[in-house]
C-alpha positions as CSV (number, residue, x, y, z in Angstrom):
1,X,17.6,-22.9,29.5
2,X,15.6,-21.5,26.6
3,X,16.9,-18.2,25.2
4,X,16.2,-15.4,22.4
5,X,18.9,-14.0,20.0
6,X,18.3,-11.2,18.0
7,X,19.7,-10.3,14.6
8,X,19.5,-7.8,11.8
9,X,18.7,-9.2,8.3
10,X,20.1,-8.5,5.0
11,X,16.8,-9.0,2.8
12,X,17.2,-8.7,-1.0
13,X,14.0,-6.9,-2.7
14,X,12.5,-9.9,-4.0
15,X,13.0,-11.8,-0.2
16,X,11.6,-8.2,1.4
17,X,8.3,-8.6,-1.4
18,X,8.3,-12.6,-0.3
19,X,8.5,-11.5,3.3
20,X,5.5,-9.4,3.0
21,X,4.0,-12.0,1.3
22,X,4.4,-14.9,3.9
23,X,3.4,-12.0,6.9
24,X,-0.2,-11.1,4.9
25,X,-0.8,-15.0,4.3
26,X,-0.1,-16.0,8.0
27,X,-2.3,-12.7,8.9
28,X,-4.7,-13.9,6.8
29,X,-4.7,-17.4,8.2
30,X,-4.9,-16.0,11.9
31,X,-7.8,-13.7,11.1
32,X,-10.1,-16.6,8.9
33,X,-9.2,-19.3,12.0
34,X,-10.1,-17.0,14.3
35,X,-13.6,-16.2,12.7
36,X,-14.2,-19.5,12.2
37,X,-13.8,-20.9,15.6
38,X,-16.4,-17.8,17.0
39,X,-19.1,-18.9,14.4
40,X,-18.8,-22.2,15.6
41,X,-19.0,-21.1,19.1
42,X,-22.0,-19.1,18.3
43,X,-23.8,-22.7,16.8
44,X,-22.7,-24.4,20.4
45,X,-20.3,-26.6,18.5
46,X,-16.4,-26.4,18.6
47,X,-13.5,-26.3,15.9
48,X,-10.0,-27.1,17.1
49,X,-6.3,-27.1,15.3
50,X,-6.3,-30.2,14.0
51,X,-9.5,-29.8,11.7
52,X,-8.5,-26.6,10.8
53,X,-5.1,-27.8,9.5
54,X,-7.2,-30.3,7.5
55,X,-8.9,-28.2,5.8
56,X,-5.9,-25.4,5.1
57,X,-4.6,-28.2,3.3
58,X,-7.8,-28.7,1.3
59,X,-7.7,-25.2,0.7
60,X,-4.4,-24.8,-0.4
61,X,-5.3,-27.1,-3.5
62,X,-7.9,-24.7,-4.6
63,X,-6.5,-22.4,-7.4
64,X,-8.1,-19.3,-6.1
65,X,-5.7,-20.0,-2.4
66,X,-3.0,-20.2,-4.8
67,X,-1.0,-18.0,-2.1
68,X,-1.7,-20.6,0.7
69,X,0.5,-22.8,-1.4
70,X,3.6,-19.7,-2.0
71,X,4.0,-19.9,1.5
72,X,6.2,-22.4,3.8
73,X,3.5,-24.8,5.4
74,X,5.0,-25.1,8.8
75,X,4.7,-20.7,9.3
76,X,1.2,-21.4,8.5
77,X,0.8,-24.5,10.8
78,X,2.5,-22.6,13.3
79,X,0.2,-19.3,13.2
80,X,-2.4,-22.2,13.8
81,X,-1.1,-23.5,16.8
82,X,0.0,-20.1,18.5
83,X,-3.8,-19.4,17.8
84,X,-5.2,-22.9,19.5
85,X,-2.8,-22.0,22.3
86,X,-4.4,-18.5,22.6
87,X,-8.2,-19.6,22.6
88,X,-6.9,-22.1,25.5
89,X,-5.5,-19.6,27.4
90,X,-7.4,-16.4,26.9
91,X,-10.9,-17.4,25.5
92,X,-12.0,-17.1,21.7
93,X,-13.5,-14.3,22.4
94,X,-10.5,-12.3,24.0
95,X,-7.9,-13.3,20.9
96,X,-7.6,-10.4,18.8
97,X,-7.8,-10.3,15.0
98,X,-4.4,-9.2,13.3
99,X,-5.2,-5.7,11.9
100,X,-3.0,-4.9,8.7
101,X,-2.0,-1.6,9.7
102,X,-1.3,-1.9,13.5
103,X,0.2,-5.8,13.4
104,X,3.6,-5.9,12.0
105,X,4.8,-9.0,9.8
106,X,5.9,-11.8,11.5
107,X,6.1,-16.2,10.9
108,X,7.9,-18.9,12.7
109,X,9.7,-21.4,11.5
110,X,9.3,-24.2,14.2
111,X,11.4,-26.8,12.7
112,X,15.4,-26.8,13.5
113,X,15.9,-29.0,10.9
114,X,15.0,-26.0,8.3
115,X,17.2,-23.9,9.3
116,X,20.6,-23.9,9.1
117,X,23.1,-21.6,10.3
118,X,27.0,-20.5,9.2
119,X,29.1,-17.9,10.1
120,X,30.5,-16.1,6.9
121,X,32.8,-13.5,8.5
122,X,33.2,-11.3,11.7
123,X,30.2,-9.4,10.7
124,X,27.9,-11.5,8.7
125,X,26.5,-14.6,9.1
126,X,24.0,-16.2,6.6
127,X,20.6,-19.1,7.4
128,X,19.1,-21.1,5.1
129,X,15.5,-20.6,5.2
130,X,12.5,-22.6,3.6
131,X,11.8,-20.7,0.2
132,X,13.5,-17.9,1.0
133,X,17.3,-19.5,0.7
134,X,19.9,-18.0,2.1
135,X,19.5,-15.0,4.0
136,X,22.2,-13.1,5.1
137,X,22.0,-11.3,8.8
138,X,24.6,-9.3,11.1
139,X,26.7,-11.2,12.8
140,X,26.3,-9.4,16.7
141,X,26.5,-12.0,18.9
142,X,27.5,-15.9,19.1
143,X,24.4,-18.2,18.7
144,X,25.4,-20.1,21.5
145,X,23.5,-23.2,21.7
146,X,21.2,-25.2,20.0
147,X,18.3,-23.6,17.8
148,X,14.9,-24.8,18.2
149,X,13.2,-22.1,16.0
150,X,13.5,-19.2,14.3
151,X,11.3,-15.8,13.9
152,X,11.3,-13.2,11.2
153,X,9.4,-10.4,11.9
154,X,9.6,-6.8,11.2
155,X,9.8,-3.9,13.4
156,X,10.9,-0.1,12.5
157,X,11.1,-0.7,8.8
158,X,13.8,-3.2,9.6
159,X,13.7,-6.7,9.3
160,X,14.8,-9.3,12.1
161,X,15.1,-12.7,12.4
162,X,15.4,-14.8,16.6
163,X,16.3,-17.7,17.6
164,X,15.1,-19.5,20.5
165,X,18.1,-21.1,21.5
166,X,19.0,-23.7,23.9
167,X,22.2,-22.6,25.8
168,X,22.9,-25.6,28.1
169,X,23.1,-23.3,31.2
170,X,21.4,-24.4,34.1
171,X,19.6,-22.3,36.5
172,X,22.7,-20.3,39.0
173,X,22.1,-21.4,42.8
174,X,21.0,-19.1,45.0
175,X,23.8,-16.4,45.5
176,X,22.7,-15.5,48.8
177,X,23.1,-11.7,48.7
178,X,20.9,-9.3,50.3
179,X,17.5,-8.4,49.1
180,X,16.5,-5.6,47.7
181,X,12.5,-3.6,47.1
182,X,12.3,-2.1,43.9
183,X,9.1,0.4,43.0
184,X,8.7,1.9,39.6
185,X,7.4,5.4,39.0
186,X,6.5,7.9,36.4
187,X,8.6,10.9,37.4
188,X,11.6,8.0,38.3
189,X,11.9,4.9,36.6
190,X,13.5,2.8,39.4
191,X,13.6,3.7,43.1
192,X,15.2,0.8,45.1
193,X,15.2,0.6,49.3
194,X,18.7,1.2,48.8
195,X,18.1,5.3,48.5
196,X,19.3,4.4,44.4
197,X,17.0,6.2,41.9
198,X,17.6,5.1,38.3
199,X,16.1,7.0,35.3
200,X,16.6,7.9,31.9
201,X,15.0,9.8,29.0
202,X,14.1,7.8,25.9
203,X,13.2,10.2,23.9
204,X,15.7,13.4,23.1
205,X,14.1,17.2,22.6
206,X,14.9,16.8,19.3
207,X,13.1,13.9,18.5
208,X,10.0,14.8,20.5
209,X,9.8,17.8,17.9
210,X,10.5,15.7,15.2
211,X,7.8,13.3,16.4
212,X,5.0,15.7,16.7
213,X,5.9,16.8,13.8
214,X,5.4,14.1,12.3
215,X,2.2,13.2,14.0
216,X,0.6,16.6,12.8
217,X,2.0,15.8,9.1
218,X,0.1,11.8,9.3
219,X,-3.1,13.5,10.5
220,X,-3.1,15.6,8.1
221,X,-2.1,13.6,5.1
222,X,-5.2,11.3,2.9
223,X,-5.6,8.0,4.1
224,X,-6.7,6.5,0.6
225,X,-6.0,8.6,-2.9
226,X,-8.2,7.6,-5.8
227,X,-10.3,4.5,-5.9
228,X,-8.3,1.6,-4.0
229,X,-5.1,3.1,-3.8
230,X,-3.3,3.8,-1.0
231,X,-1.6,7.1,-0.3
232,X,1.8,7.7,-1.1
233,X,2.2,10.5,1.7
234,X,0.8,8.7,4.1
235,X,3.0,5.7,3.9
236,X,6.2,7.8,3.8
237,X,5.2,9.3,7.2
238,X,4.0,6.3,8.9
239,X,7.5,5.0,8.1
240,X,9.5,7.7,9.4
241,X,7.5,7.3,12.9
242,X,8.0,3.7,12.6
243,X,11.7,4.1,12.7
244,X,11.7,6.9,15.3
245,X,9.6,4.6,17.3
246,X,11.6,1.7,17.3
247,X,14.7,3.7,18.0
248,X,12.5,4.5,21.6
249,X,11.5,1.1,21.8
250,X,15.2,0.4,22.0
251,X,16.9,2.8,24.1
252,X,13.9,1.3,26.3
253,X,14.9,-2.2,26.0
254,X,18.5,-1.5,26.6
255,X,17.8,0.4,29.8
256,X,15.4,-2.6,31.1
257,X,18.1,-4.9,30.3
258,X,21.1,-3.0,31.8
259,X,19.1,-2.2,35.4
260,X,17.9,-5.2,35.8
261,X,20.9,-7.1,35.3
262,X,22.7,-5.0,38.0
263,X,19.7,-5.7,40.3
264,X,20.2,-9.2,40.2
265,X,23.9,-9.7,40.3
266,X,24.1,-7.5,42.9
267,X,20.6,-9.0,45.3
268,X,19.4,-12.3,46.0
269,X,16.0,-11.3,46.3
270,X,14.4,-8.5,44.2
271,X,10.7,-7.8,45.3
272,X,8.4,-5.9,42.7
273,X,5.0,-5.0,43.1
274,X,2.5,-6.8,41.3
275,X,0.9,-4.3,39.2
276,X,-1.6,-4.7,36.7
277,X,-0.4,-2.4,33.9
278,X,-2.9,-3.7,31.7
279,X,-5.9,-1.7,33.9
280,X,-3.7,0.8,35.1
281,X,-3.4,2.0,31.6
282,X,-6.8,2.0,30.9
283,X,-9.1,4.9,29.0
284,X,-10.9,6.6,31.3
285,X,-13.5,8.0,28.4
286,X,-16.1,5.9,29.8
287,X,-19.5,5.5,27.6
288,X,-22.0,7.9,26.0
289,X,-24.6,7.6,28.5
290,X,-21.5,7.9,31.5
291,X,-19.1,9.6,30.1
292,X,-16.2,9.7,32.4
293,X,-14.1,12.4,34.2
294,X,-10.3,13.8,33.2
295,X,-10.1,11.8,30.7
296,X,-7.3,14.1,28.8
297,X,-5.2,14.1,32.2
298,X,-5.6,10.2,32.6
299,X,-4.6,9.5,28.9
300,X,-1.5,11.5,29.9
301,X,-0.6,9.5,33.0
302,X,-1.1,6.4,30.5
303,X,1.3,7.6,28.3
304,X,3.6,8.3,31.1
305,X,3.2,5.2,32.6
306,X,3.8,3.2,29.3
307,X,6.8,5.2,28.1
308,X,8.8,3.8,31.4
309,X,8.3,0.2,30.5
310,X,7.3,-1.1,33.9
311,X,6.3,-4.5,32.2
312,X,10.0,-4.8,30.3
313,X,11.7,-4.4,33.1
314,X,9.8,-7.4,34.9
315,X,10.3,-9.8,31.7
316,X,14.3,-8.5,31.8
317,X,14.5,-9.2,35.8
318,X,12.8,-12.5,35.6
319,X,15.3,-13.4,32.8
320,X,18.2,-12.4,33.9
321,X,17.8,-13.9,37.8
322,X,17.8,-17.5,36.3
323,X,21.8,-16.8,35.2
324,X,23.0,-15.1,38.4
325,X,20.9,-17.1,41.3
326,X,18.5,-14.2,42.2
327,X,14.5,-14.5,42.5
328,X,11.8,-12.0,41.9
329,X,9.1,-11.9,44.2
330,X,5.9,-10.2,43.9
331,X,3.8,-8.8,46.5
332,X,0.3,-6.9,47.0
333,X,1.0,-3.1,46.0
334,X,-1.8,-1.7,48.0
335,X,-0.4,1.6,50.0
336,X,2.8,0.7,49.7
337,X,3.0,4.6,49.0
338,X,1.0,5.7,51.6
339,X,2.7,3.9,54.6
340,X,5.7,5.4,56.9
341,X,8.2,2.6,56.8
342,X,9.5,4.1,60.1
343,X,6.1,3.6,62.6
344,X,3.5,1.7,59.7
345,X,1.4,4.5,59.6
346,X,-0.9,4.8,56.7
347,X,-2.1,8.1,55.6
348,X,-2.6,9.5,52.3
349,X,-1.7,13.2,53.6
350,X,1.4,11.8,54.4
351,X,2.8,11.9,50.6
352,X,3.1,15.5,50.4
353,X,4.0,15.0,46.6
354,X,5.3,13.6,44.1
355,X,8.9,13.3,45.5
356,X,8.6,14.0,49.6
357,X,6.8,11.7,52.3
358,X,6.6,13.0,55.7
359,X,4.8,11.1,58.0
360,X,2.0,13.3,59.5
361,X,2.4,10.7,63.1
362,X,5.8,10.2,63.9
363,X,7.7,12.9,61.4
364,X,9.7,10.8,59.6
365,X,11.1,11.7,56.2
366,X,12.2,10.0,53.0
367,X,12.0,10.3,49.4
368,X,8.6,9.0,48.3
369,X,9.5,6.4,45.8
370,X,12.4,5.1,48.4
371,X,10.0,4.5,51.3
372,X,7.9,2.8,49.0
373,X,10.3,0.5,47.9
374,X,11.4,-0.1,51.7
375,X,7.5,-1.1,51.8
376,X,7.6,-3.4,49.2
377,X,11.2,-4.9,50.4
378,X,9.3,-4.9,53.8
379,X,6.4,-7.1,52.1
380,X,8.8,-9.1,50.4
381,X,10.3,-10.5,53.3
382,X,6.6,-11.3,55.5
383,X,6.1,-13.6,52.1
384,X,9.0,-15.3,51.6
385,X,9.4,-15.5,55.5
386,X,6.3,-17.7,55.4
387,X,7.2,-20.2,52.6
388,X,5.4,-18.0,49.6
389,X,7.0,-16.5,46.7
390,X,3.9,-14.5,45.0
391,X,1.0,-12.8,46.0
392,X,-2.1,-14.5,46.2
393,X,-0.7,-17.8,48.0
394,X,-1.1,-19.4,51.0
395,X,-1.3,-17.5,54.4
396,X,1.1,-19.7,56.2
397,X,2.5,-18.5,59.7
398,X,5.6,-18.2,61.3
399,X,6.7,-21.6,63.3
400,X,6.2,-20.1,66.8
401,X,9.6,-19.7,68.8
402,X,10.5,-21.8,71.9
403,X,10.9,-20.8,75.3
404,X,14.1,-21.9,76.7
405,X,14.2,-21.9,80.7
């Protein structure tokens, strides 16, 4: 199986400059593709990755693309063909551009034979890269299998370099343990039909000061001092919440990662609902001829929604159930919430908040999240009963049973 390994690099000053460099020419090339493939959509007609690699190559000849030509070819080849396999995937006009300020750095090197890889000590370990030499980066974890590619990128003000690795591990066989629902909340990251609520704060009291703070202090400071410069201030704070940032983004991963490979060595089956984060998490500001309705309150519950990582811990459970036999099933989330696991009654009265159900027709009682999760287990089983393993499959029925005299 194909897997990712993560590692902190050691960048000199002139490879952090060159870094910067590569990142703002494969931006660059994104961004012009991009633009290039709309206006030829606009005139009916069609540009694909193969002329456009032609003519990159034209234009790296051209003295005034001088930087095409500083750059490895095969990041820039590569930042073509992640954009072909966009546009084939999402529509041209759905790809977005690379913005400078909001899109970190980052370039692939697809070819293994580039890269080559040696352990120097028990903490450091050093890869060649194409005109960048050799890079040093902490040595965390074994490589363990056979590199197919390699990604720099930078995240927190911190550079990092993955490897898409080929382990040699086949899928587990099914372990044939007991299934379990899982529904994840806002007030409770995890609630499984188990009765077992897993949470955790990402972000300390301290640093919630410390990042208000510093959201106050980057609103207030210039965004551009004196004629094409950029401001000094401004830069020093974006950094800071950069770091603090990532530091969330981290303590988020590693509770993704941790919960969901208990989950799966501990359940066969681990049924999720099917949620589309994406429009859950939408702006509710509406338009200027319909404007819409608590719009501060919904921006809030997006926050909320997004600081529990609901789409992480999916990607981590979907990983890790290929090493330990387990599957994920999704199913239809529709009033998984509102119905009494007990009798199937479905009110919304029932929820009488945020952490109690009570069903107002048979009396039944439960935490809220934990009857929905026995829901969703519920639903899990109907599908995979029936042959299907996602939502929107096949309706097939039960074989009927026989009648024995």
């Amino acid at each position: 199986m194909l897997a990712g390994r993560r590692y902190l690099l050691a960048f000199t000053d002139e490879q952090v400059a060159y870094a910067e460099q590569v990142g703002a020419a494969c931006r660059a090339v994104w961004n012009t593709a991009l633009e290039q493939r709309r206006e030829y959509r606009r005139r009916g007609g069609f540009i694909g990755y193969v002329e456009q690699a032609r003519q990159m190559a034209e234009a790296k000849k051209d003295p005034h693309c001088a930087w095409l030509a500083d750059a490895p070819s095969h990041t820039l080849q590569q930042t073509l063909r992640d954009l072909d396999r966009a546009c084939k995937t999402h529509g041209t006009w759905k790809v977005r551009w690379r913005s400078k300020s909001r899109t970190a750095p980052s370039f692939r090197f697809p070819d293994p034979k580039h890269l080559a890889v040696r352990r120097l000590n028990r903490r450091w370990g050093e890869v060649r890269l194409p005109k960048f030499g050799p890079v040093r980066f902490r040595w965390t974890r074994p490589v363990g299998g056979t590199i197919r590619s390699a990604t720099v990128s930078r995240s927190g003000g911190r550079w990092y370099i993955s490897f898409c690795v080929e382990d040699g591990v086949s899928e587990a066989a099914p372990n044939g343990k007991p299934p379990v629902g899982v529904d994840r909340g806002v007030a409770v990251a995890i609630a499984t039909s188990d009765g077992e609520l897993c949470d955790q704060e990402f972000v300390t009291p301290g640093e919630a000061v410390r990042l208000t703070r510093l959201q106050q202090q980057l609103s207030r400071s210039l965004r551009v001092h004196g004629r094409n410069r950029r401001s000094g201030r401004r830069d020093v704070v974006h950094a800071q919440l950069g770091r603090l940032h990532a530091r969330i983004r981290d303590r988020r991963a590693d509770f993704a990662a941790r919960t969901a490979a208990r989950l799966v060595r501990h359940h066969g089956t681990v049924v999720v609902e099917d949620l589309r984060i994406k429009n859950m998490t939408a702006s509710a500001k509406g338009t200027t001829e319909q404007p819409g309705r608590n719009v501060r309150q919904k921006a809030g519950l997006n926050r909320a929604i997004l600081a529990k990582g609901w789409g992480g811990l999916l990607l981590a459970l979907e990983h890790a159930a290929r090493y330990h036999g387990a599957q994920v099933v999704k199913v239809d989330p529709a009033y998984t919430s509102q119905t009494c696991h007990a009798c199937t009654h479905i009110a919304r009265e029932s929820r009488e908040s945020q952490a109690v159900f009570r069903c107002v027709a048979c009396g039944h009682q439960d935490n809220a999240d934990v009857n929905a999760a026995k829901n969703i287990l519920a639903a899990g089983l109907a599908v995979t009963g029936r042959g299907d393993l996602a939502v929107r499959r096949s309706a097939k029925r039960q074989p009927p049973e026989r009648l024995t005299a």
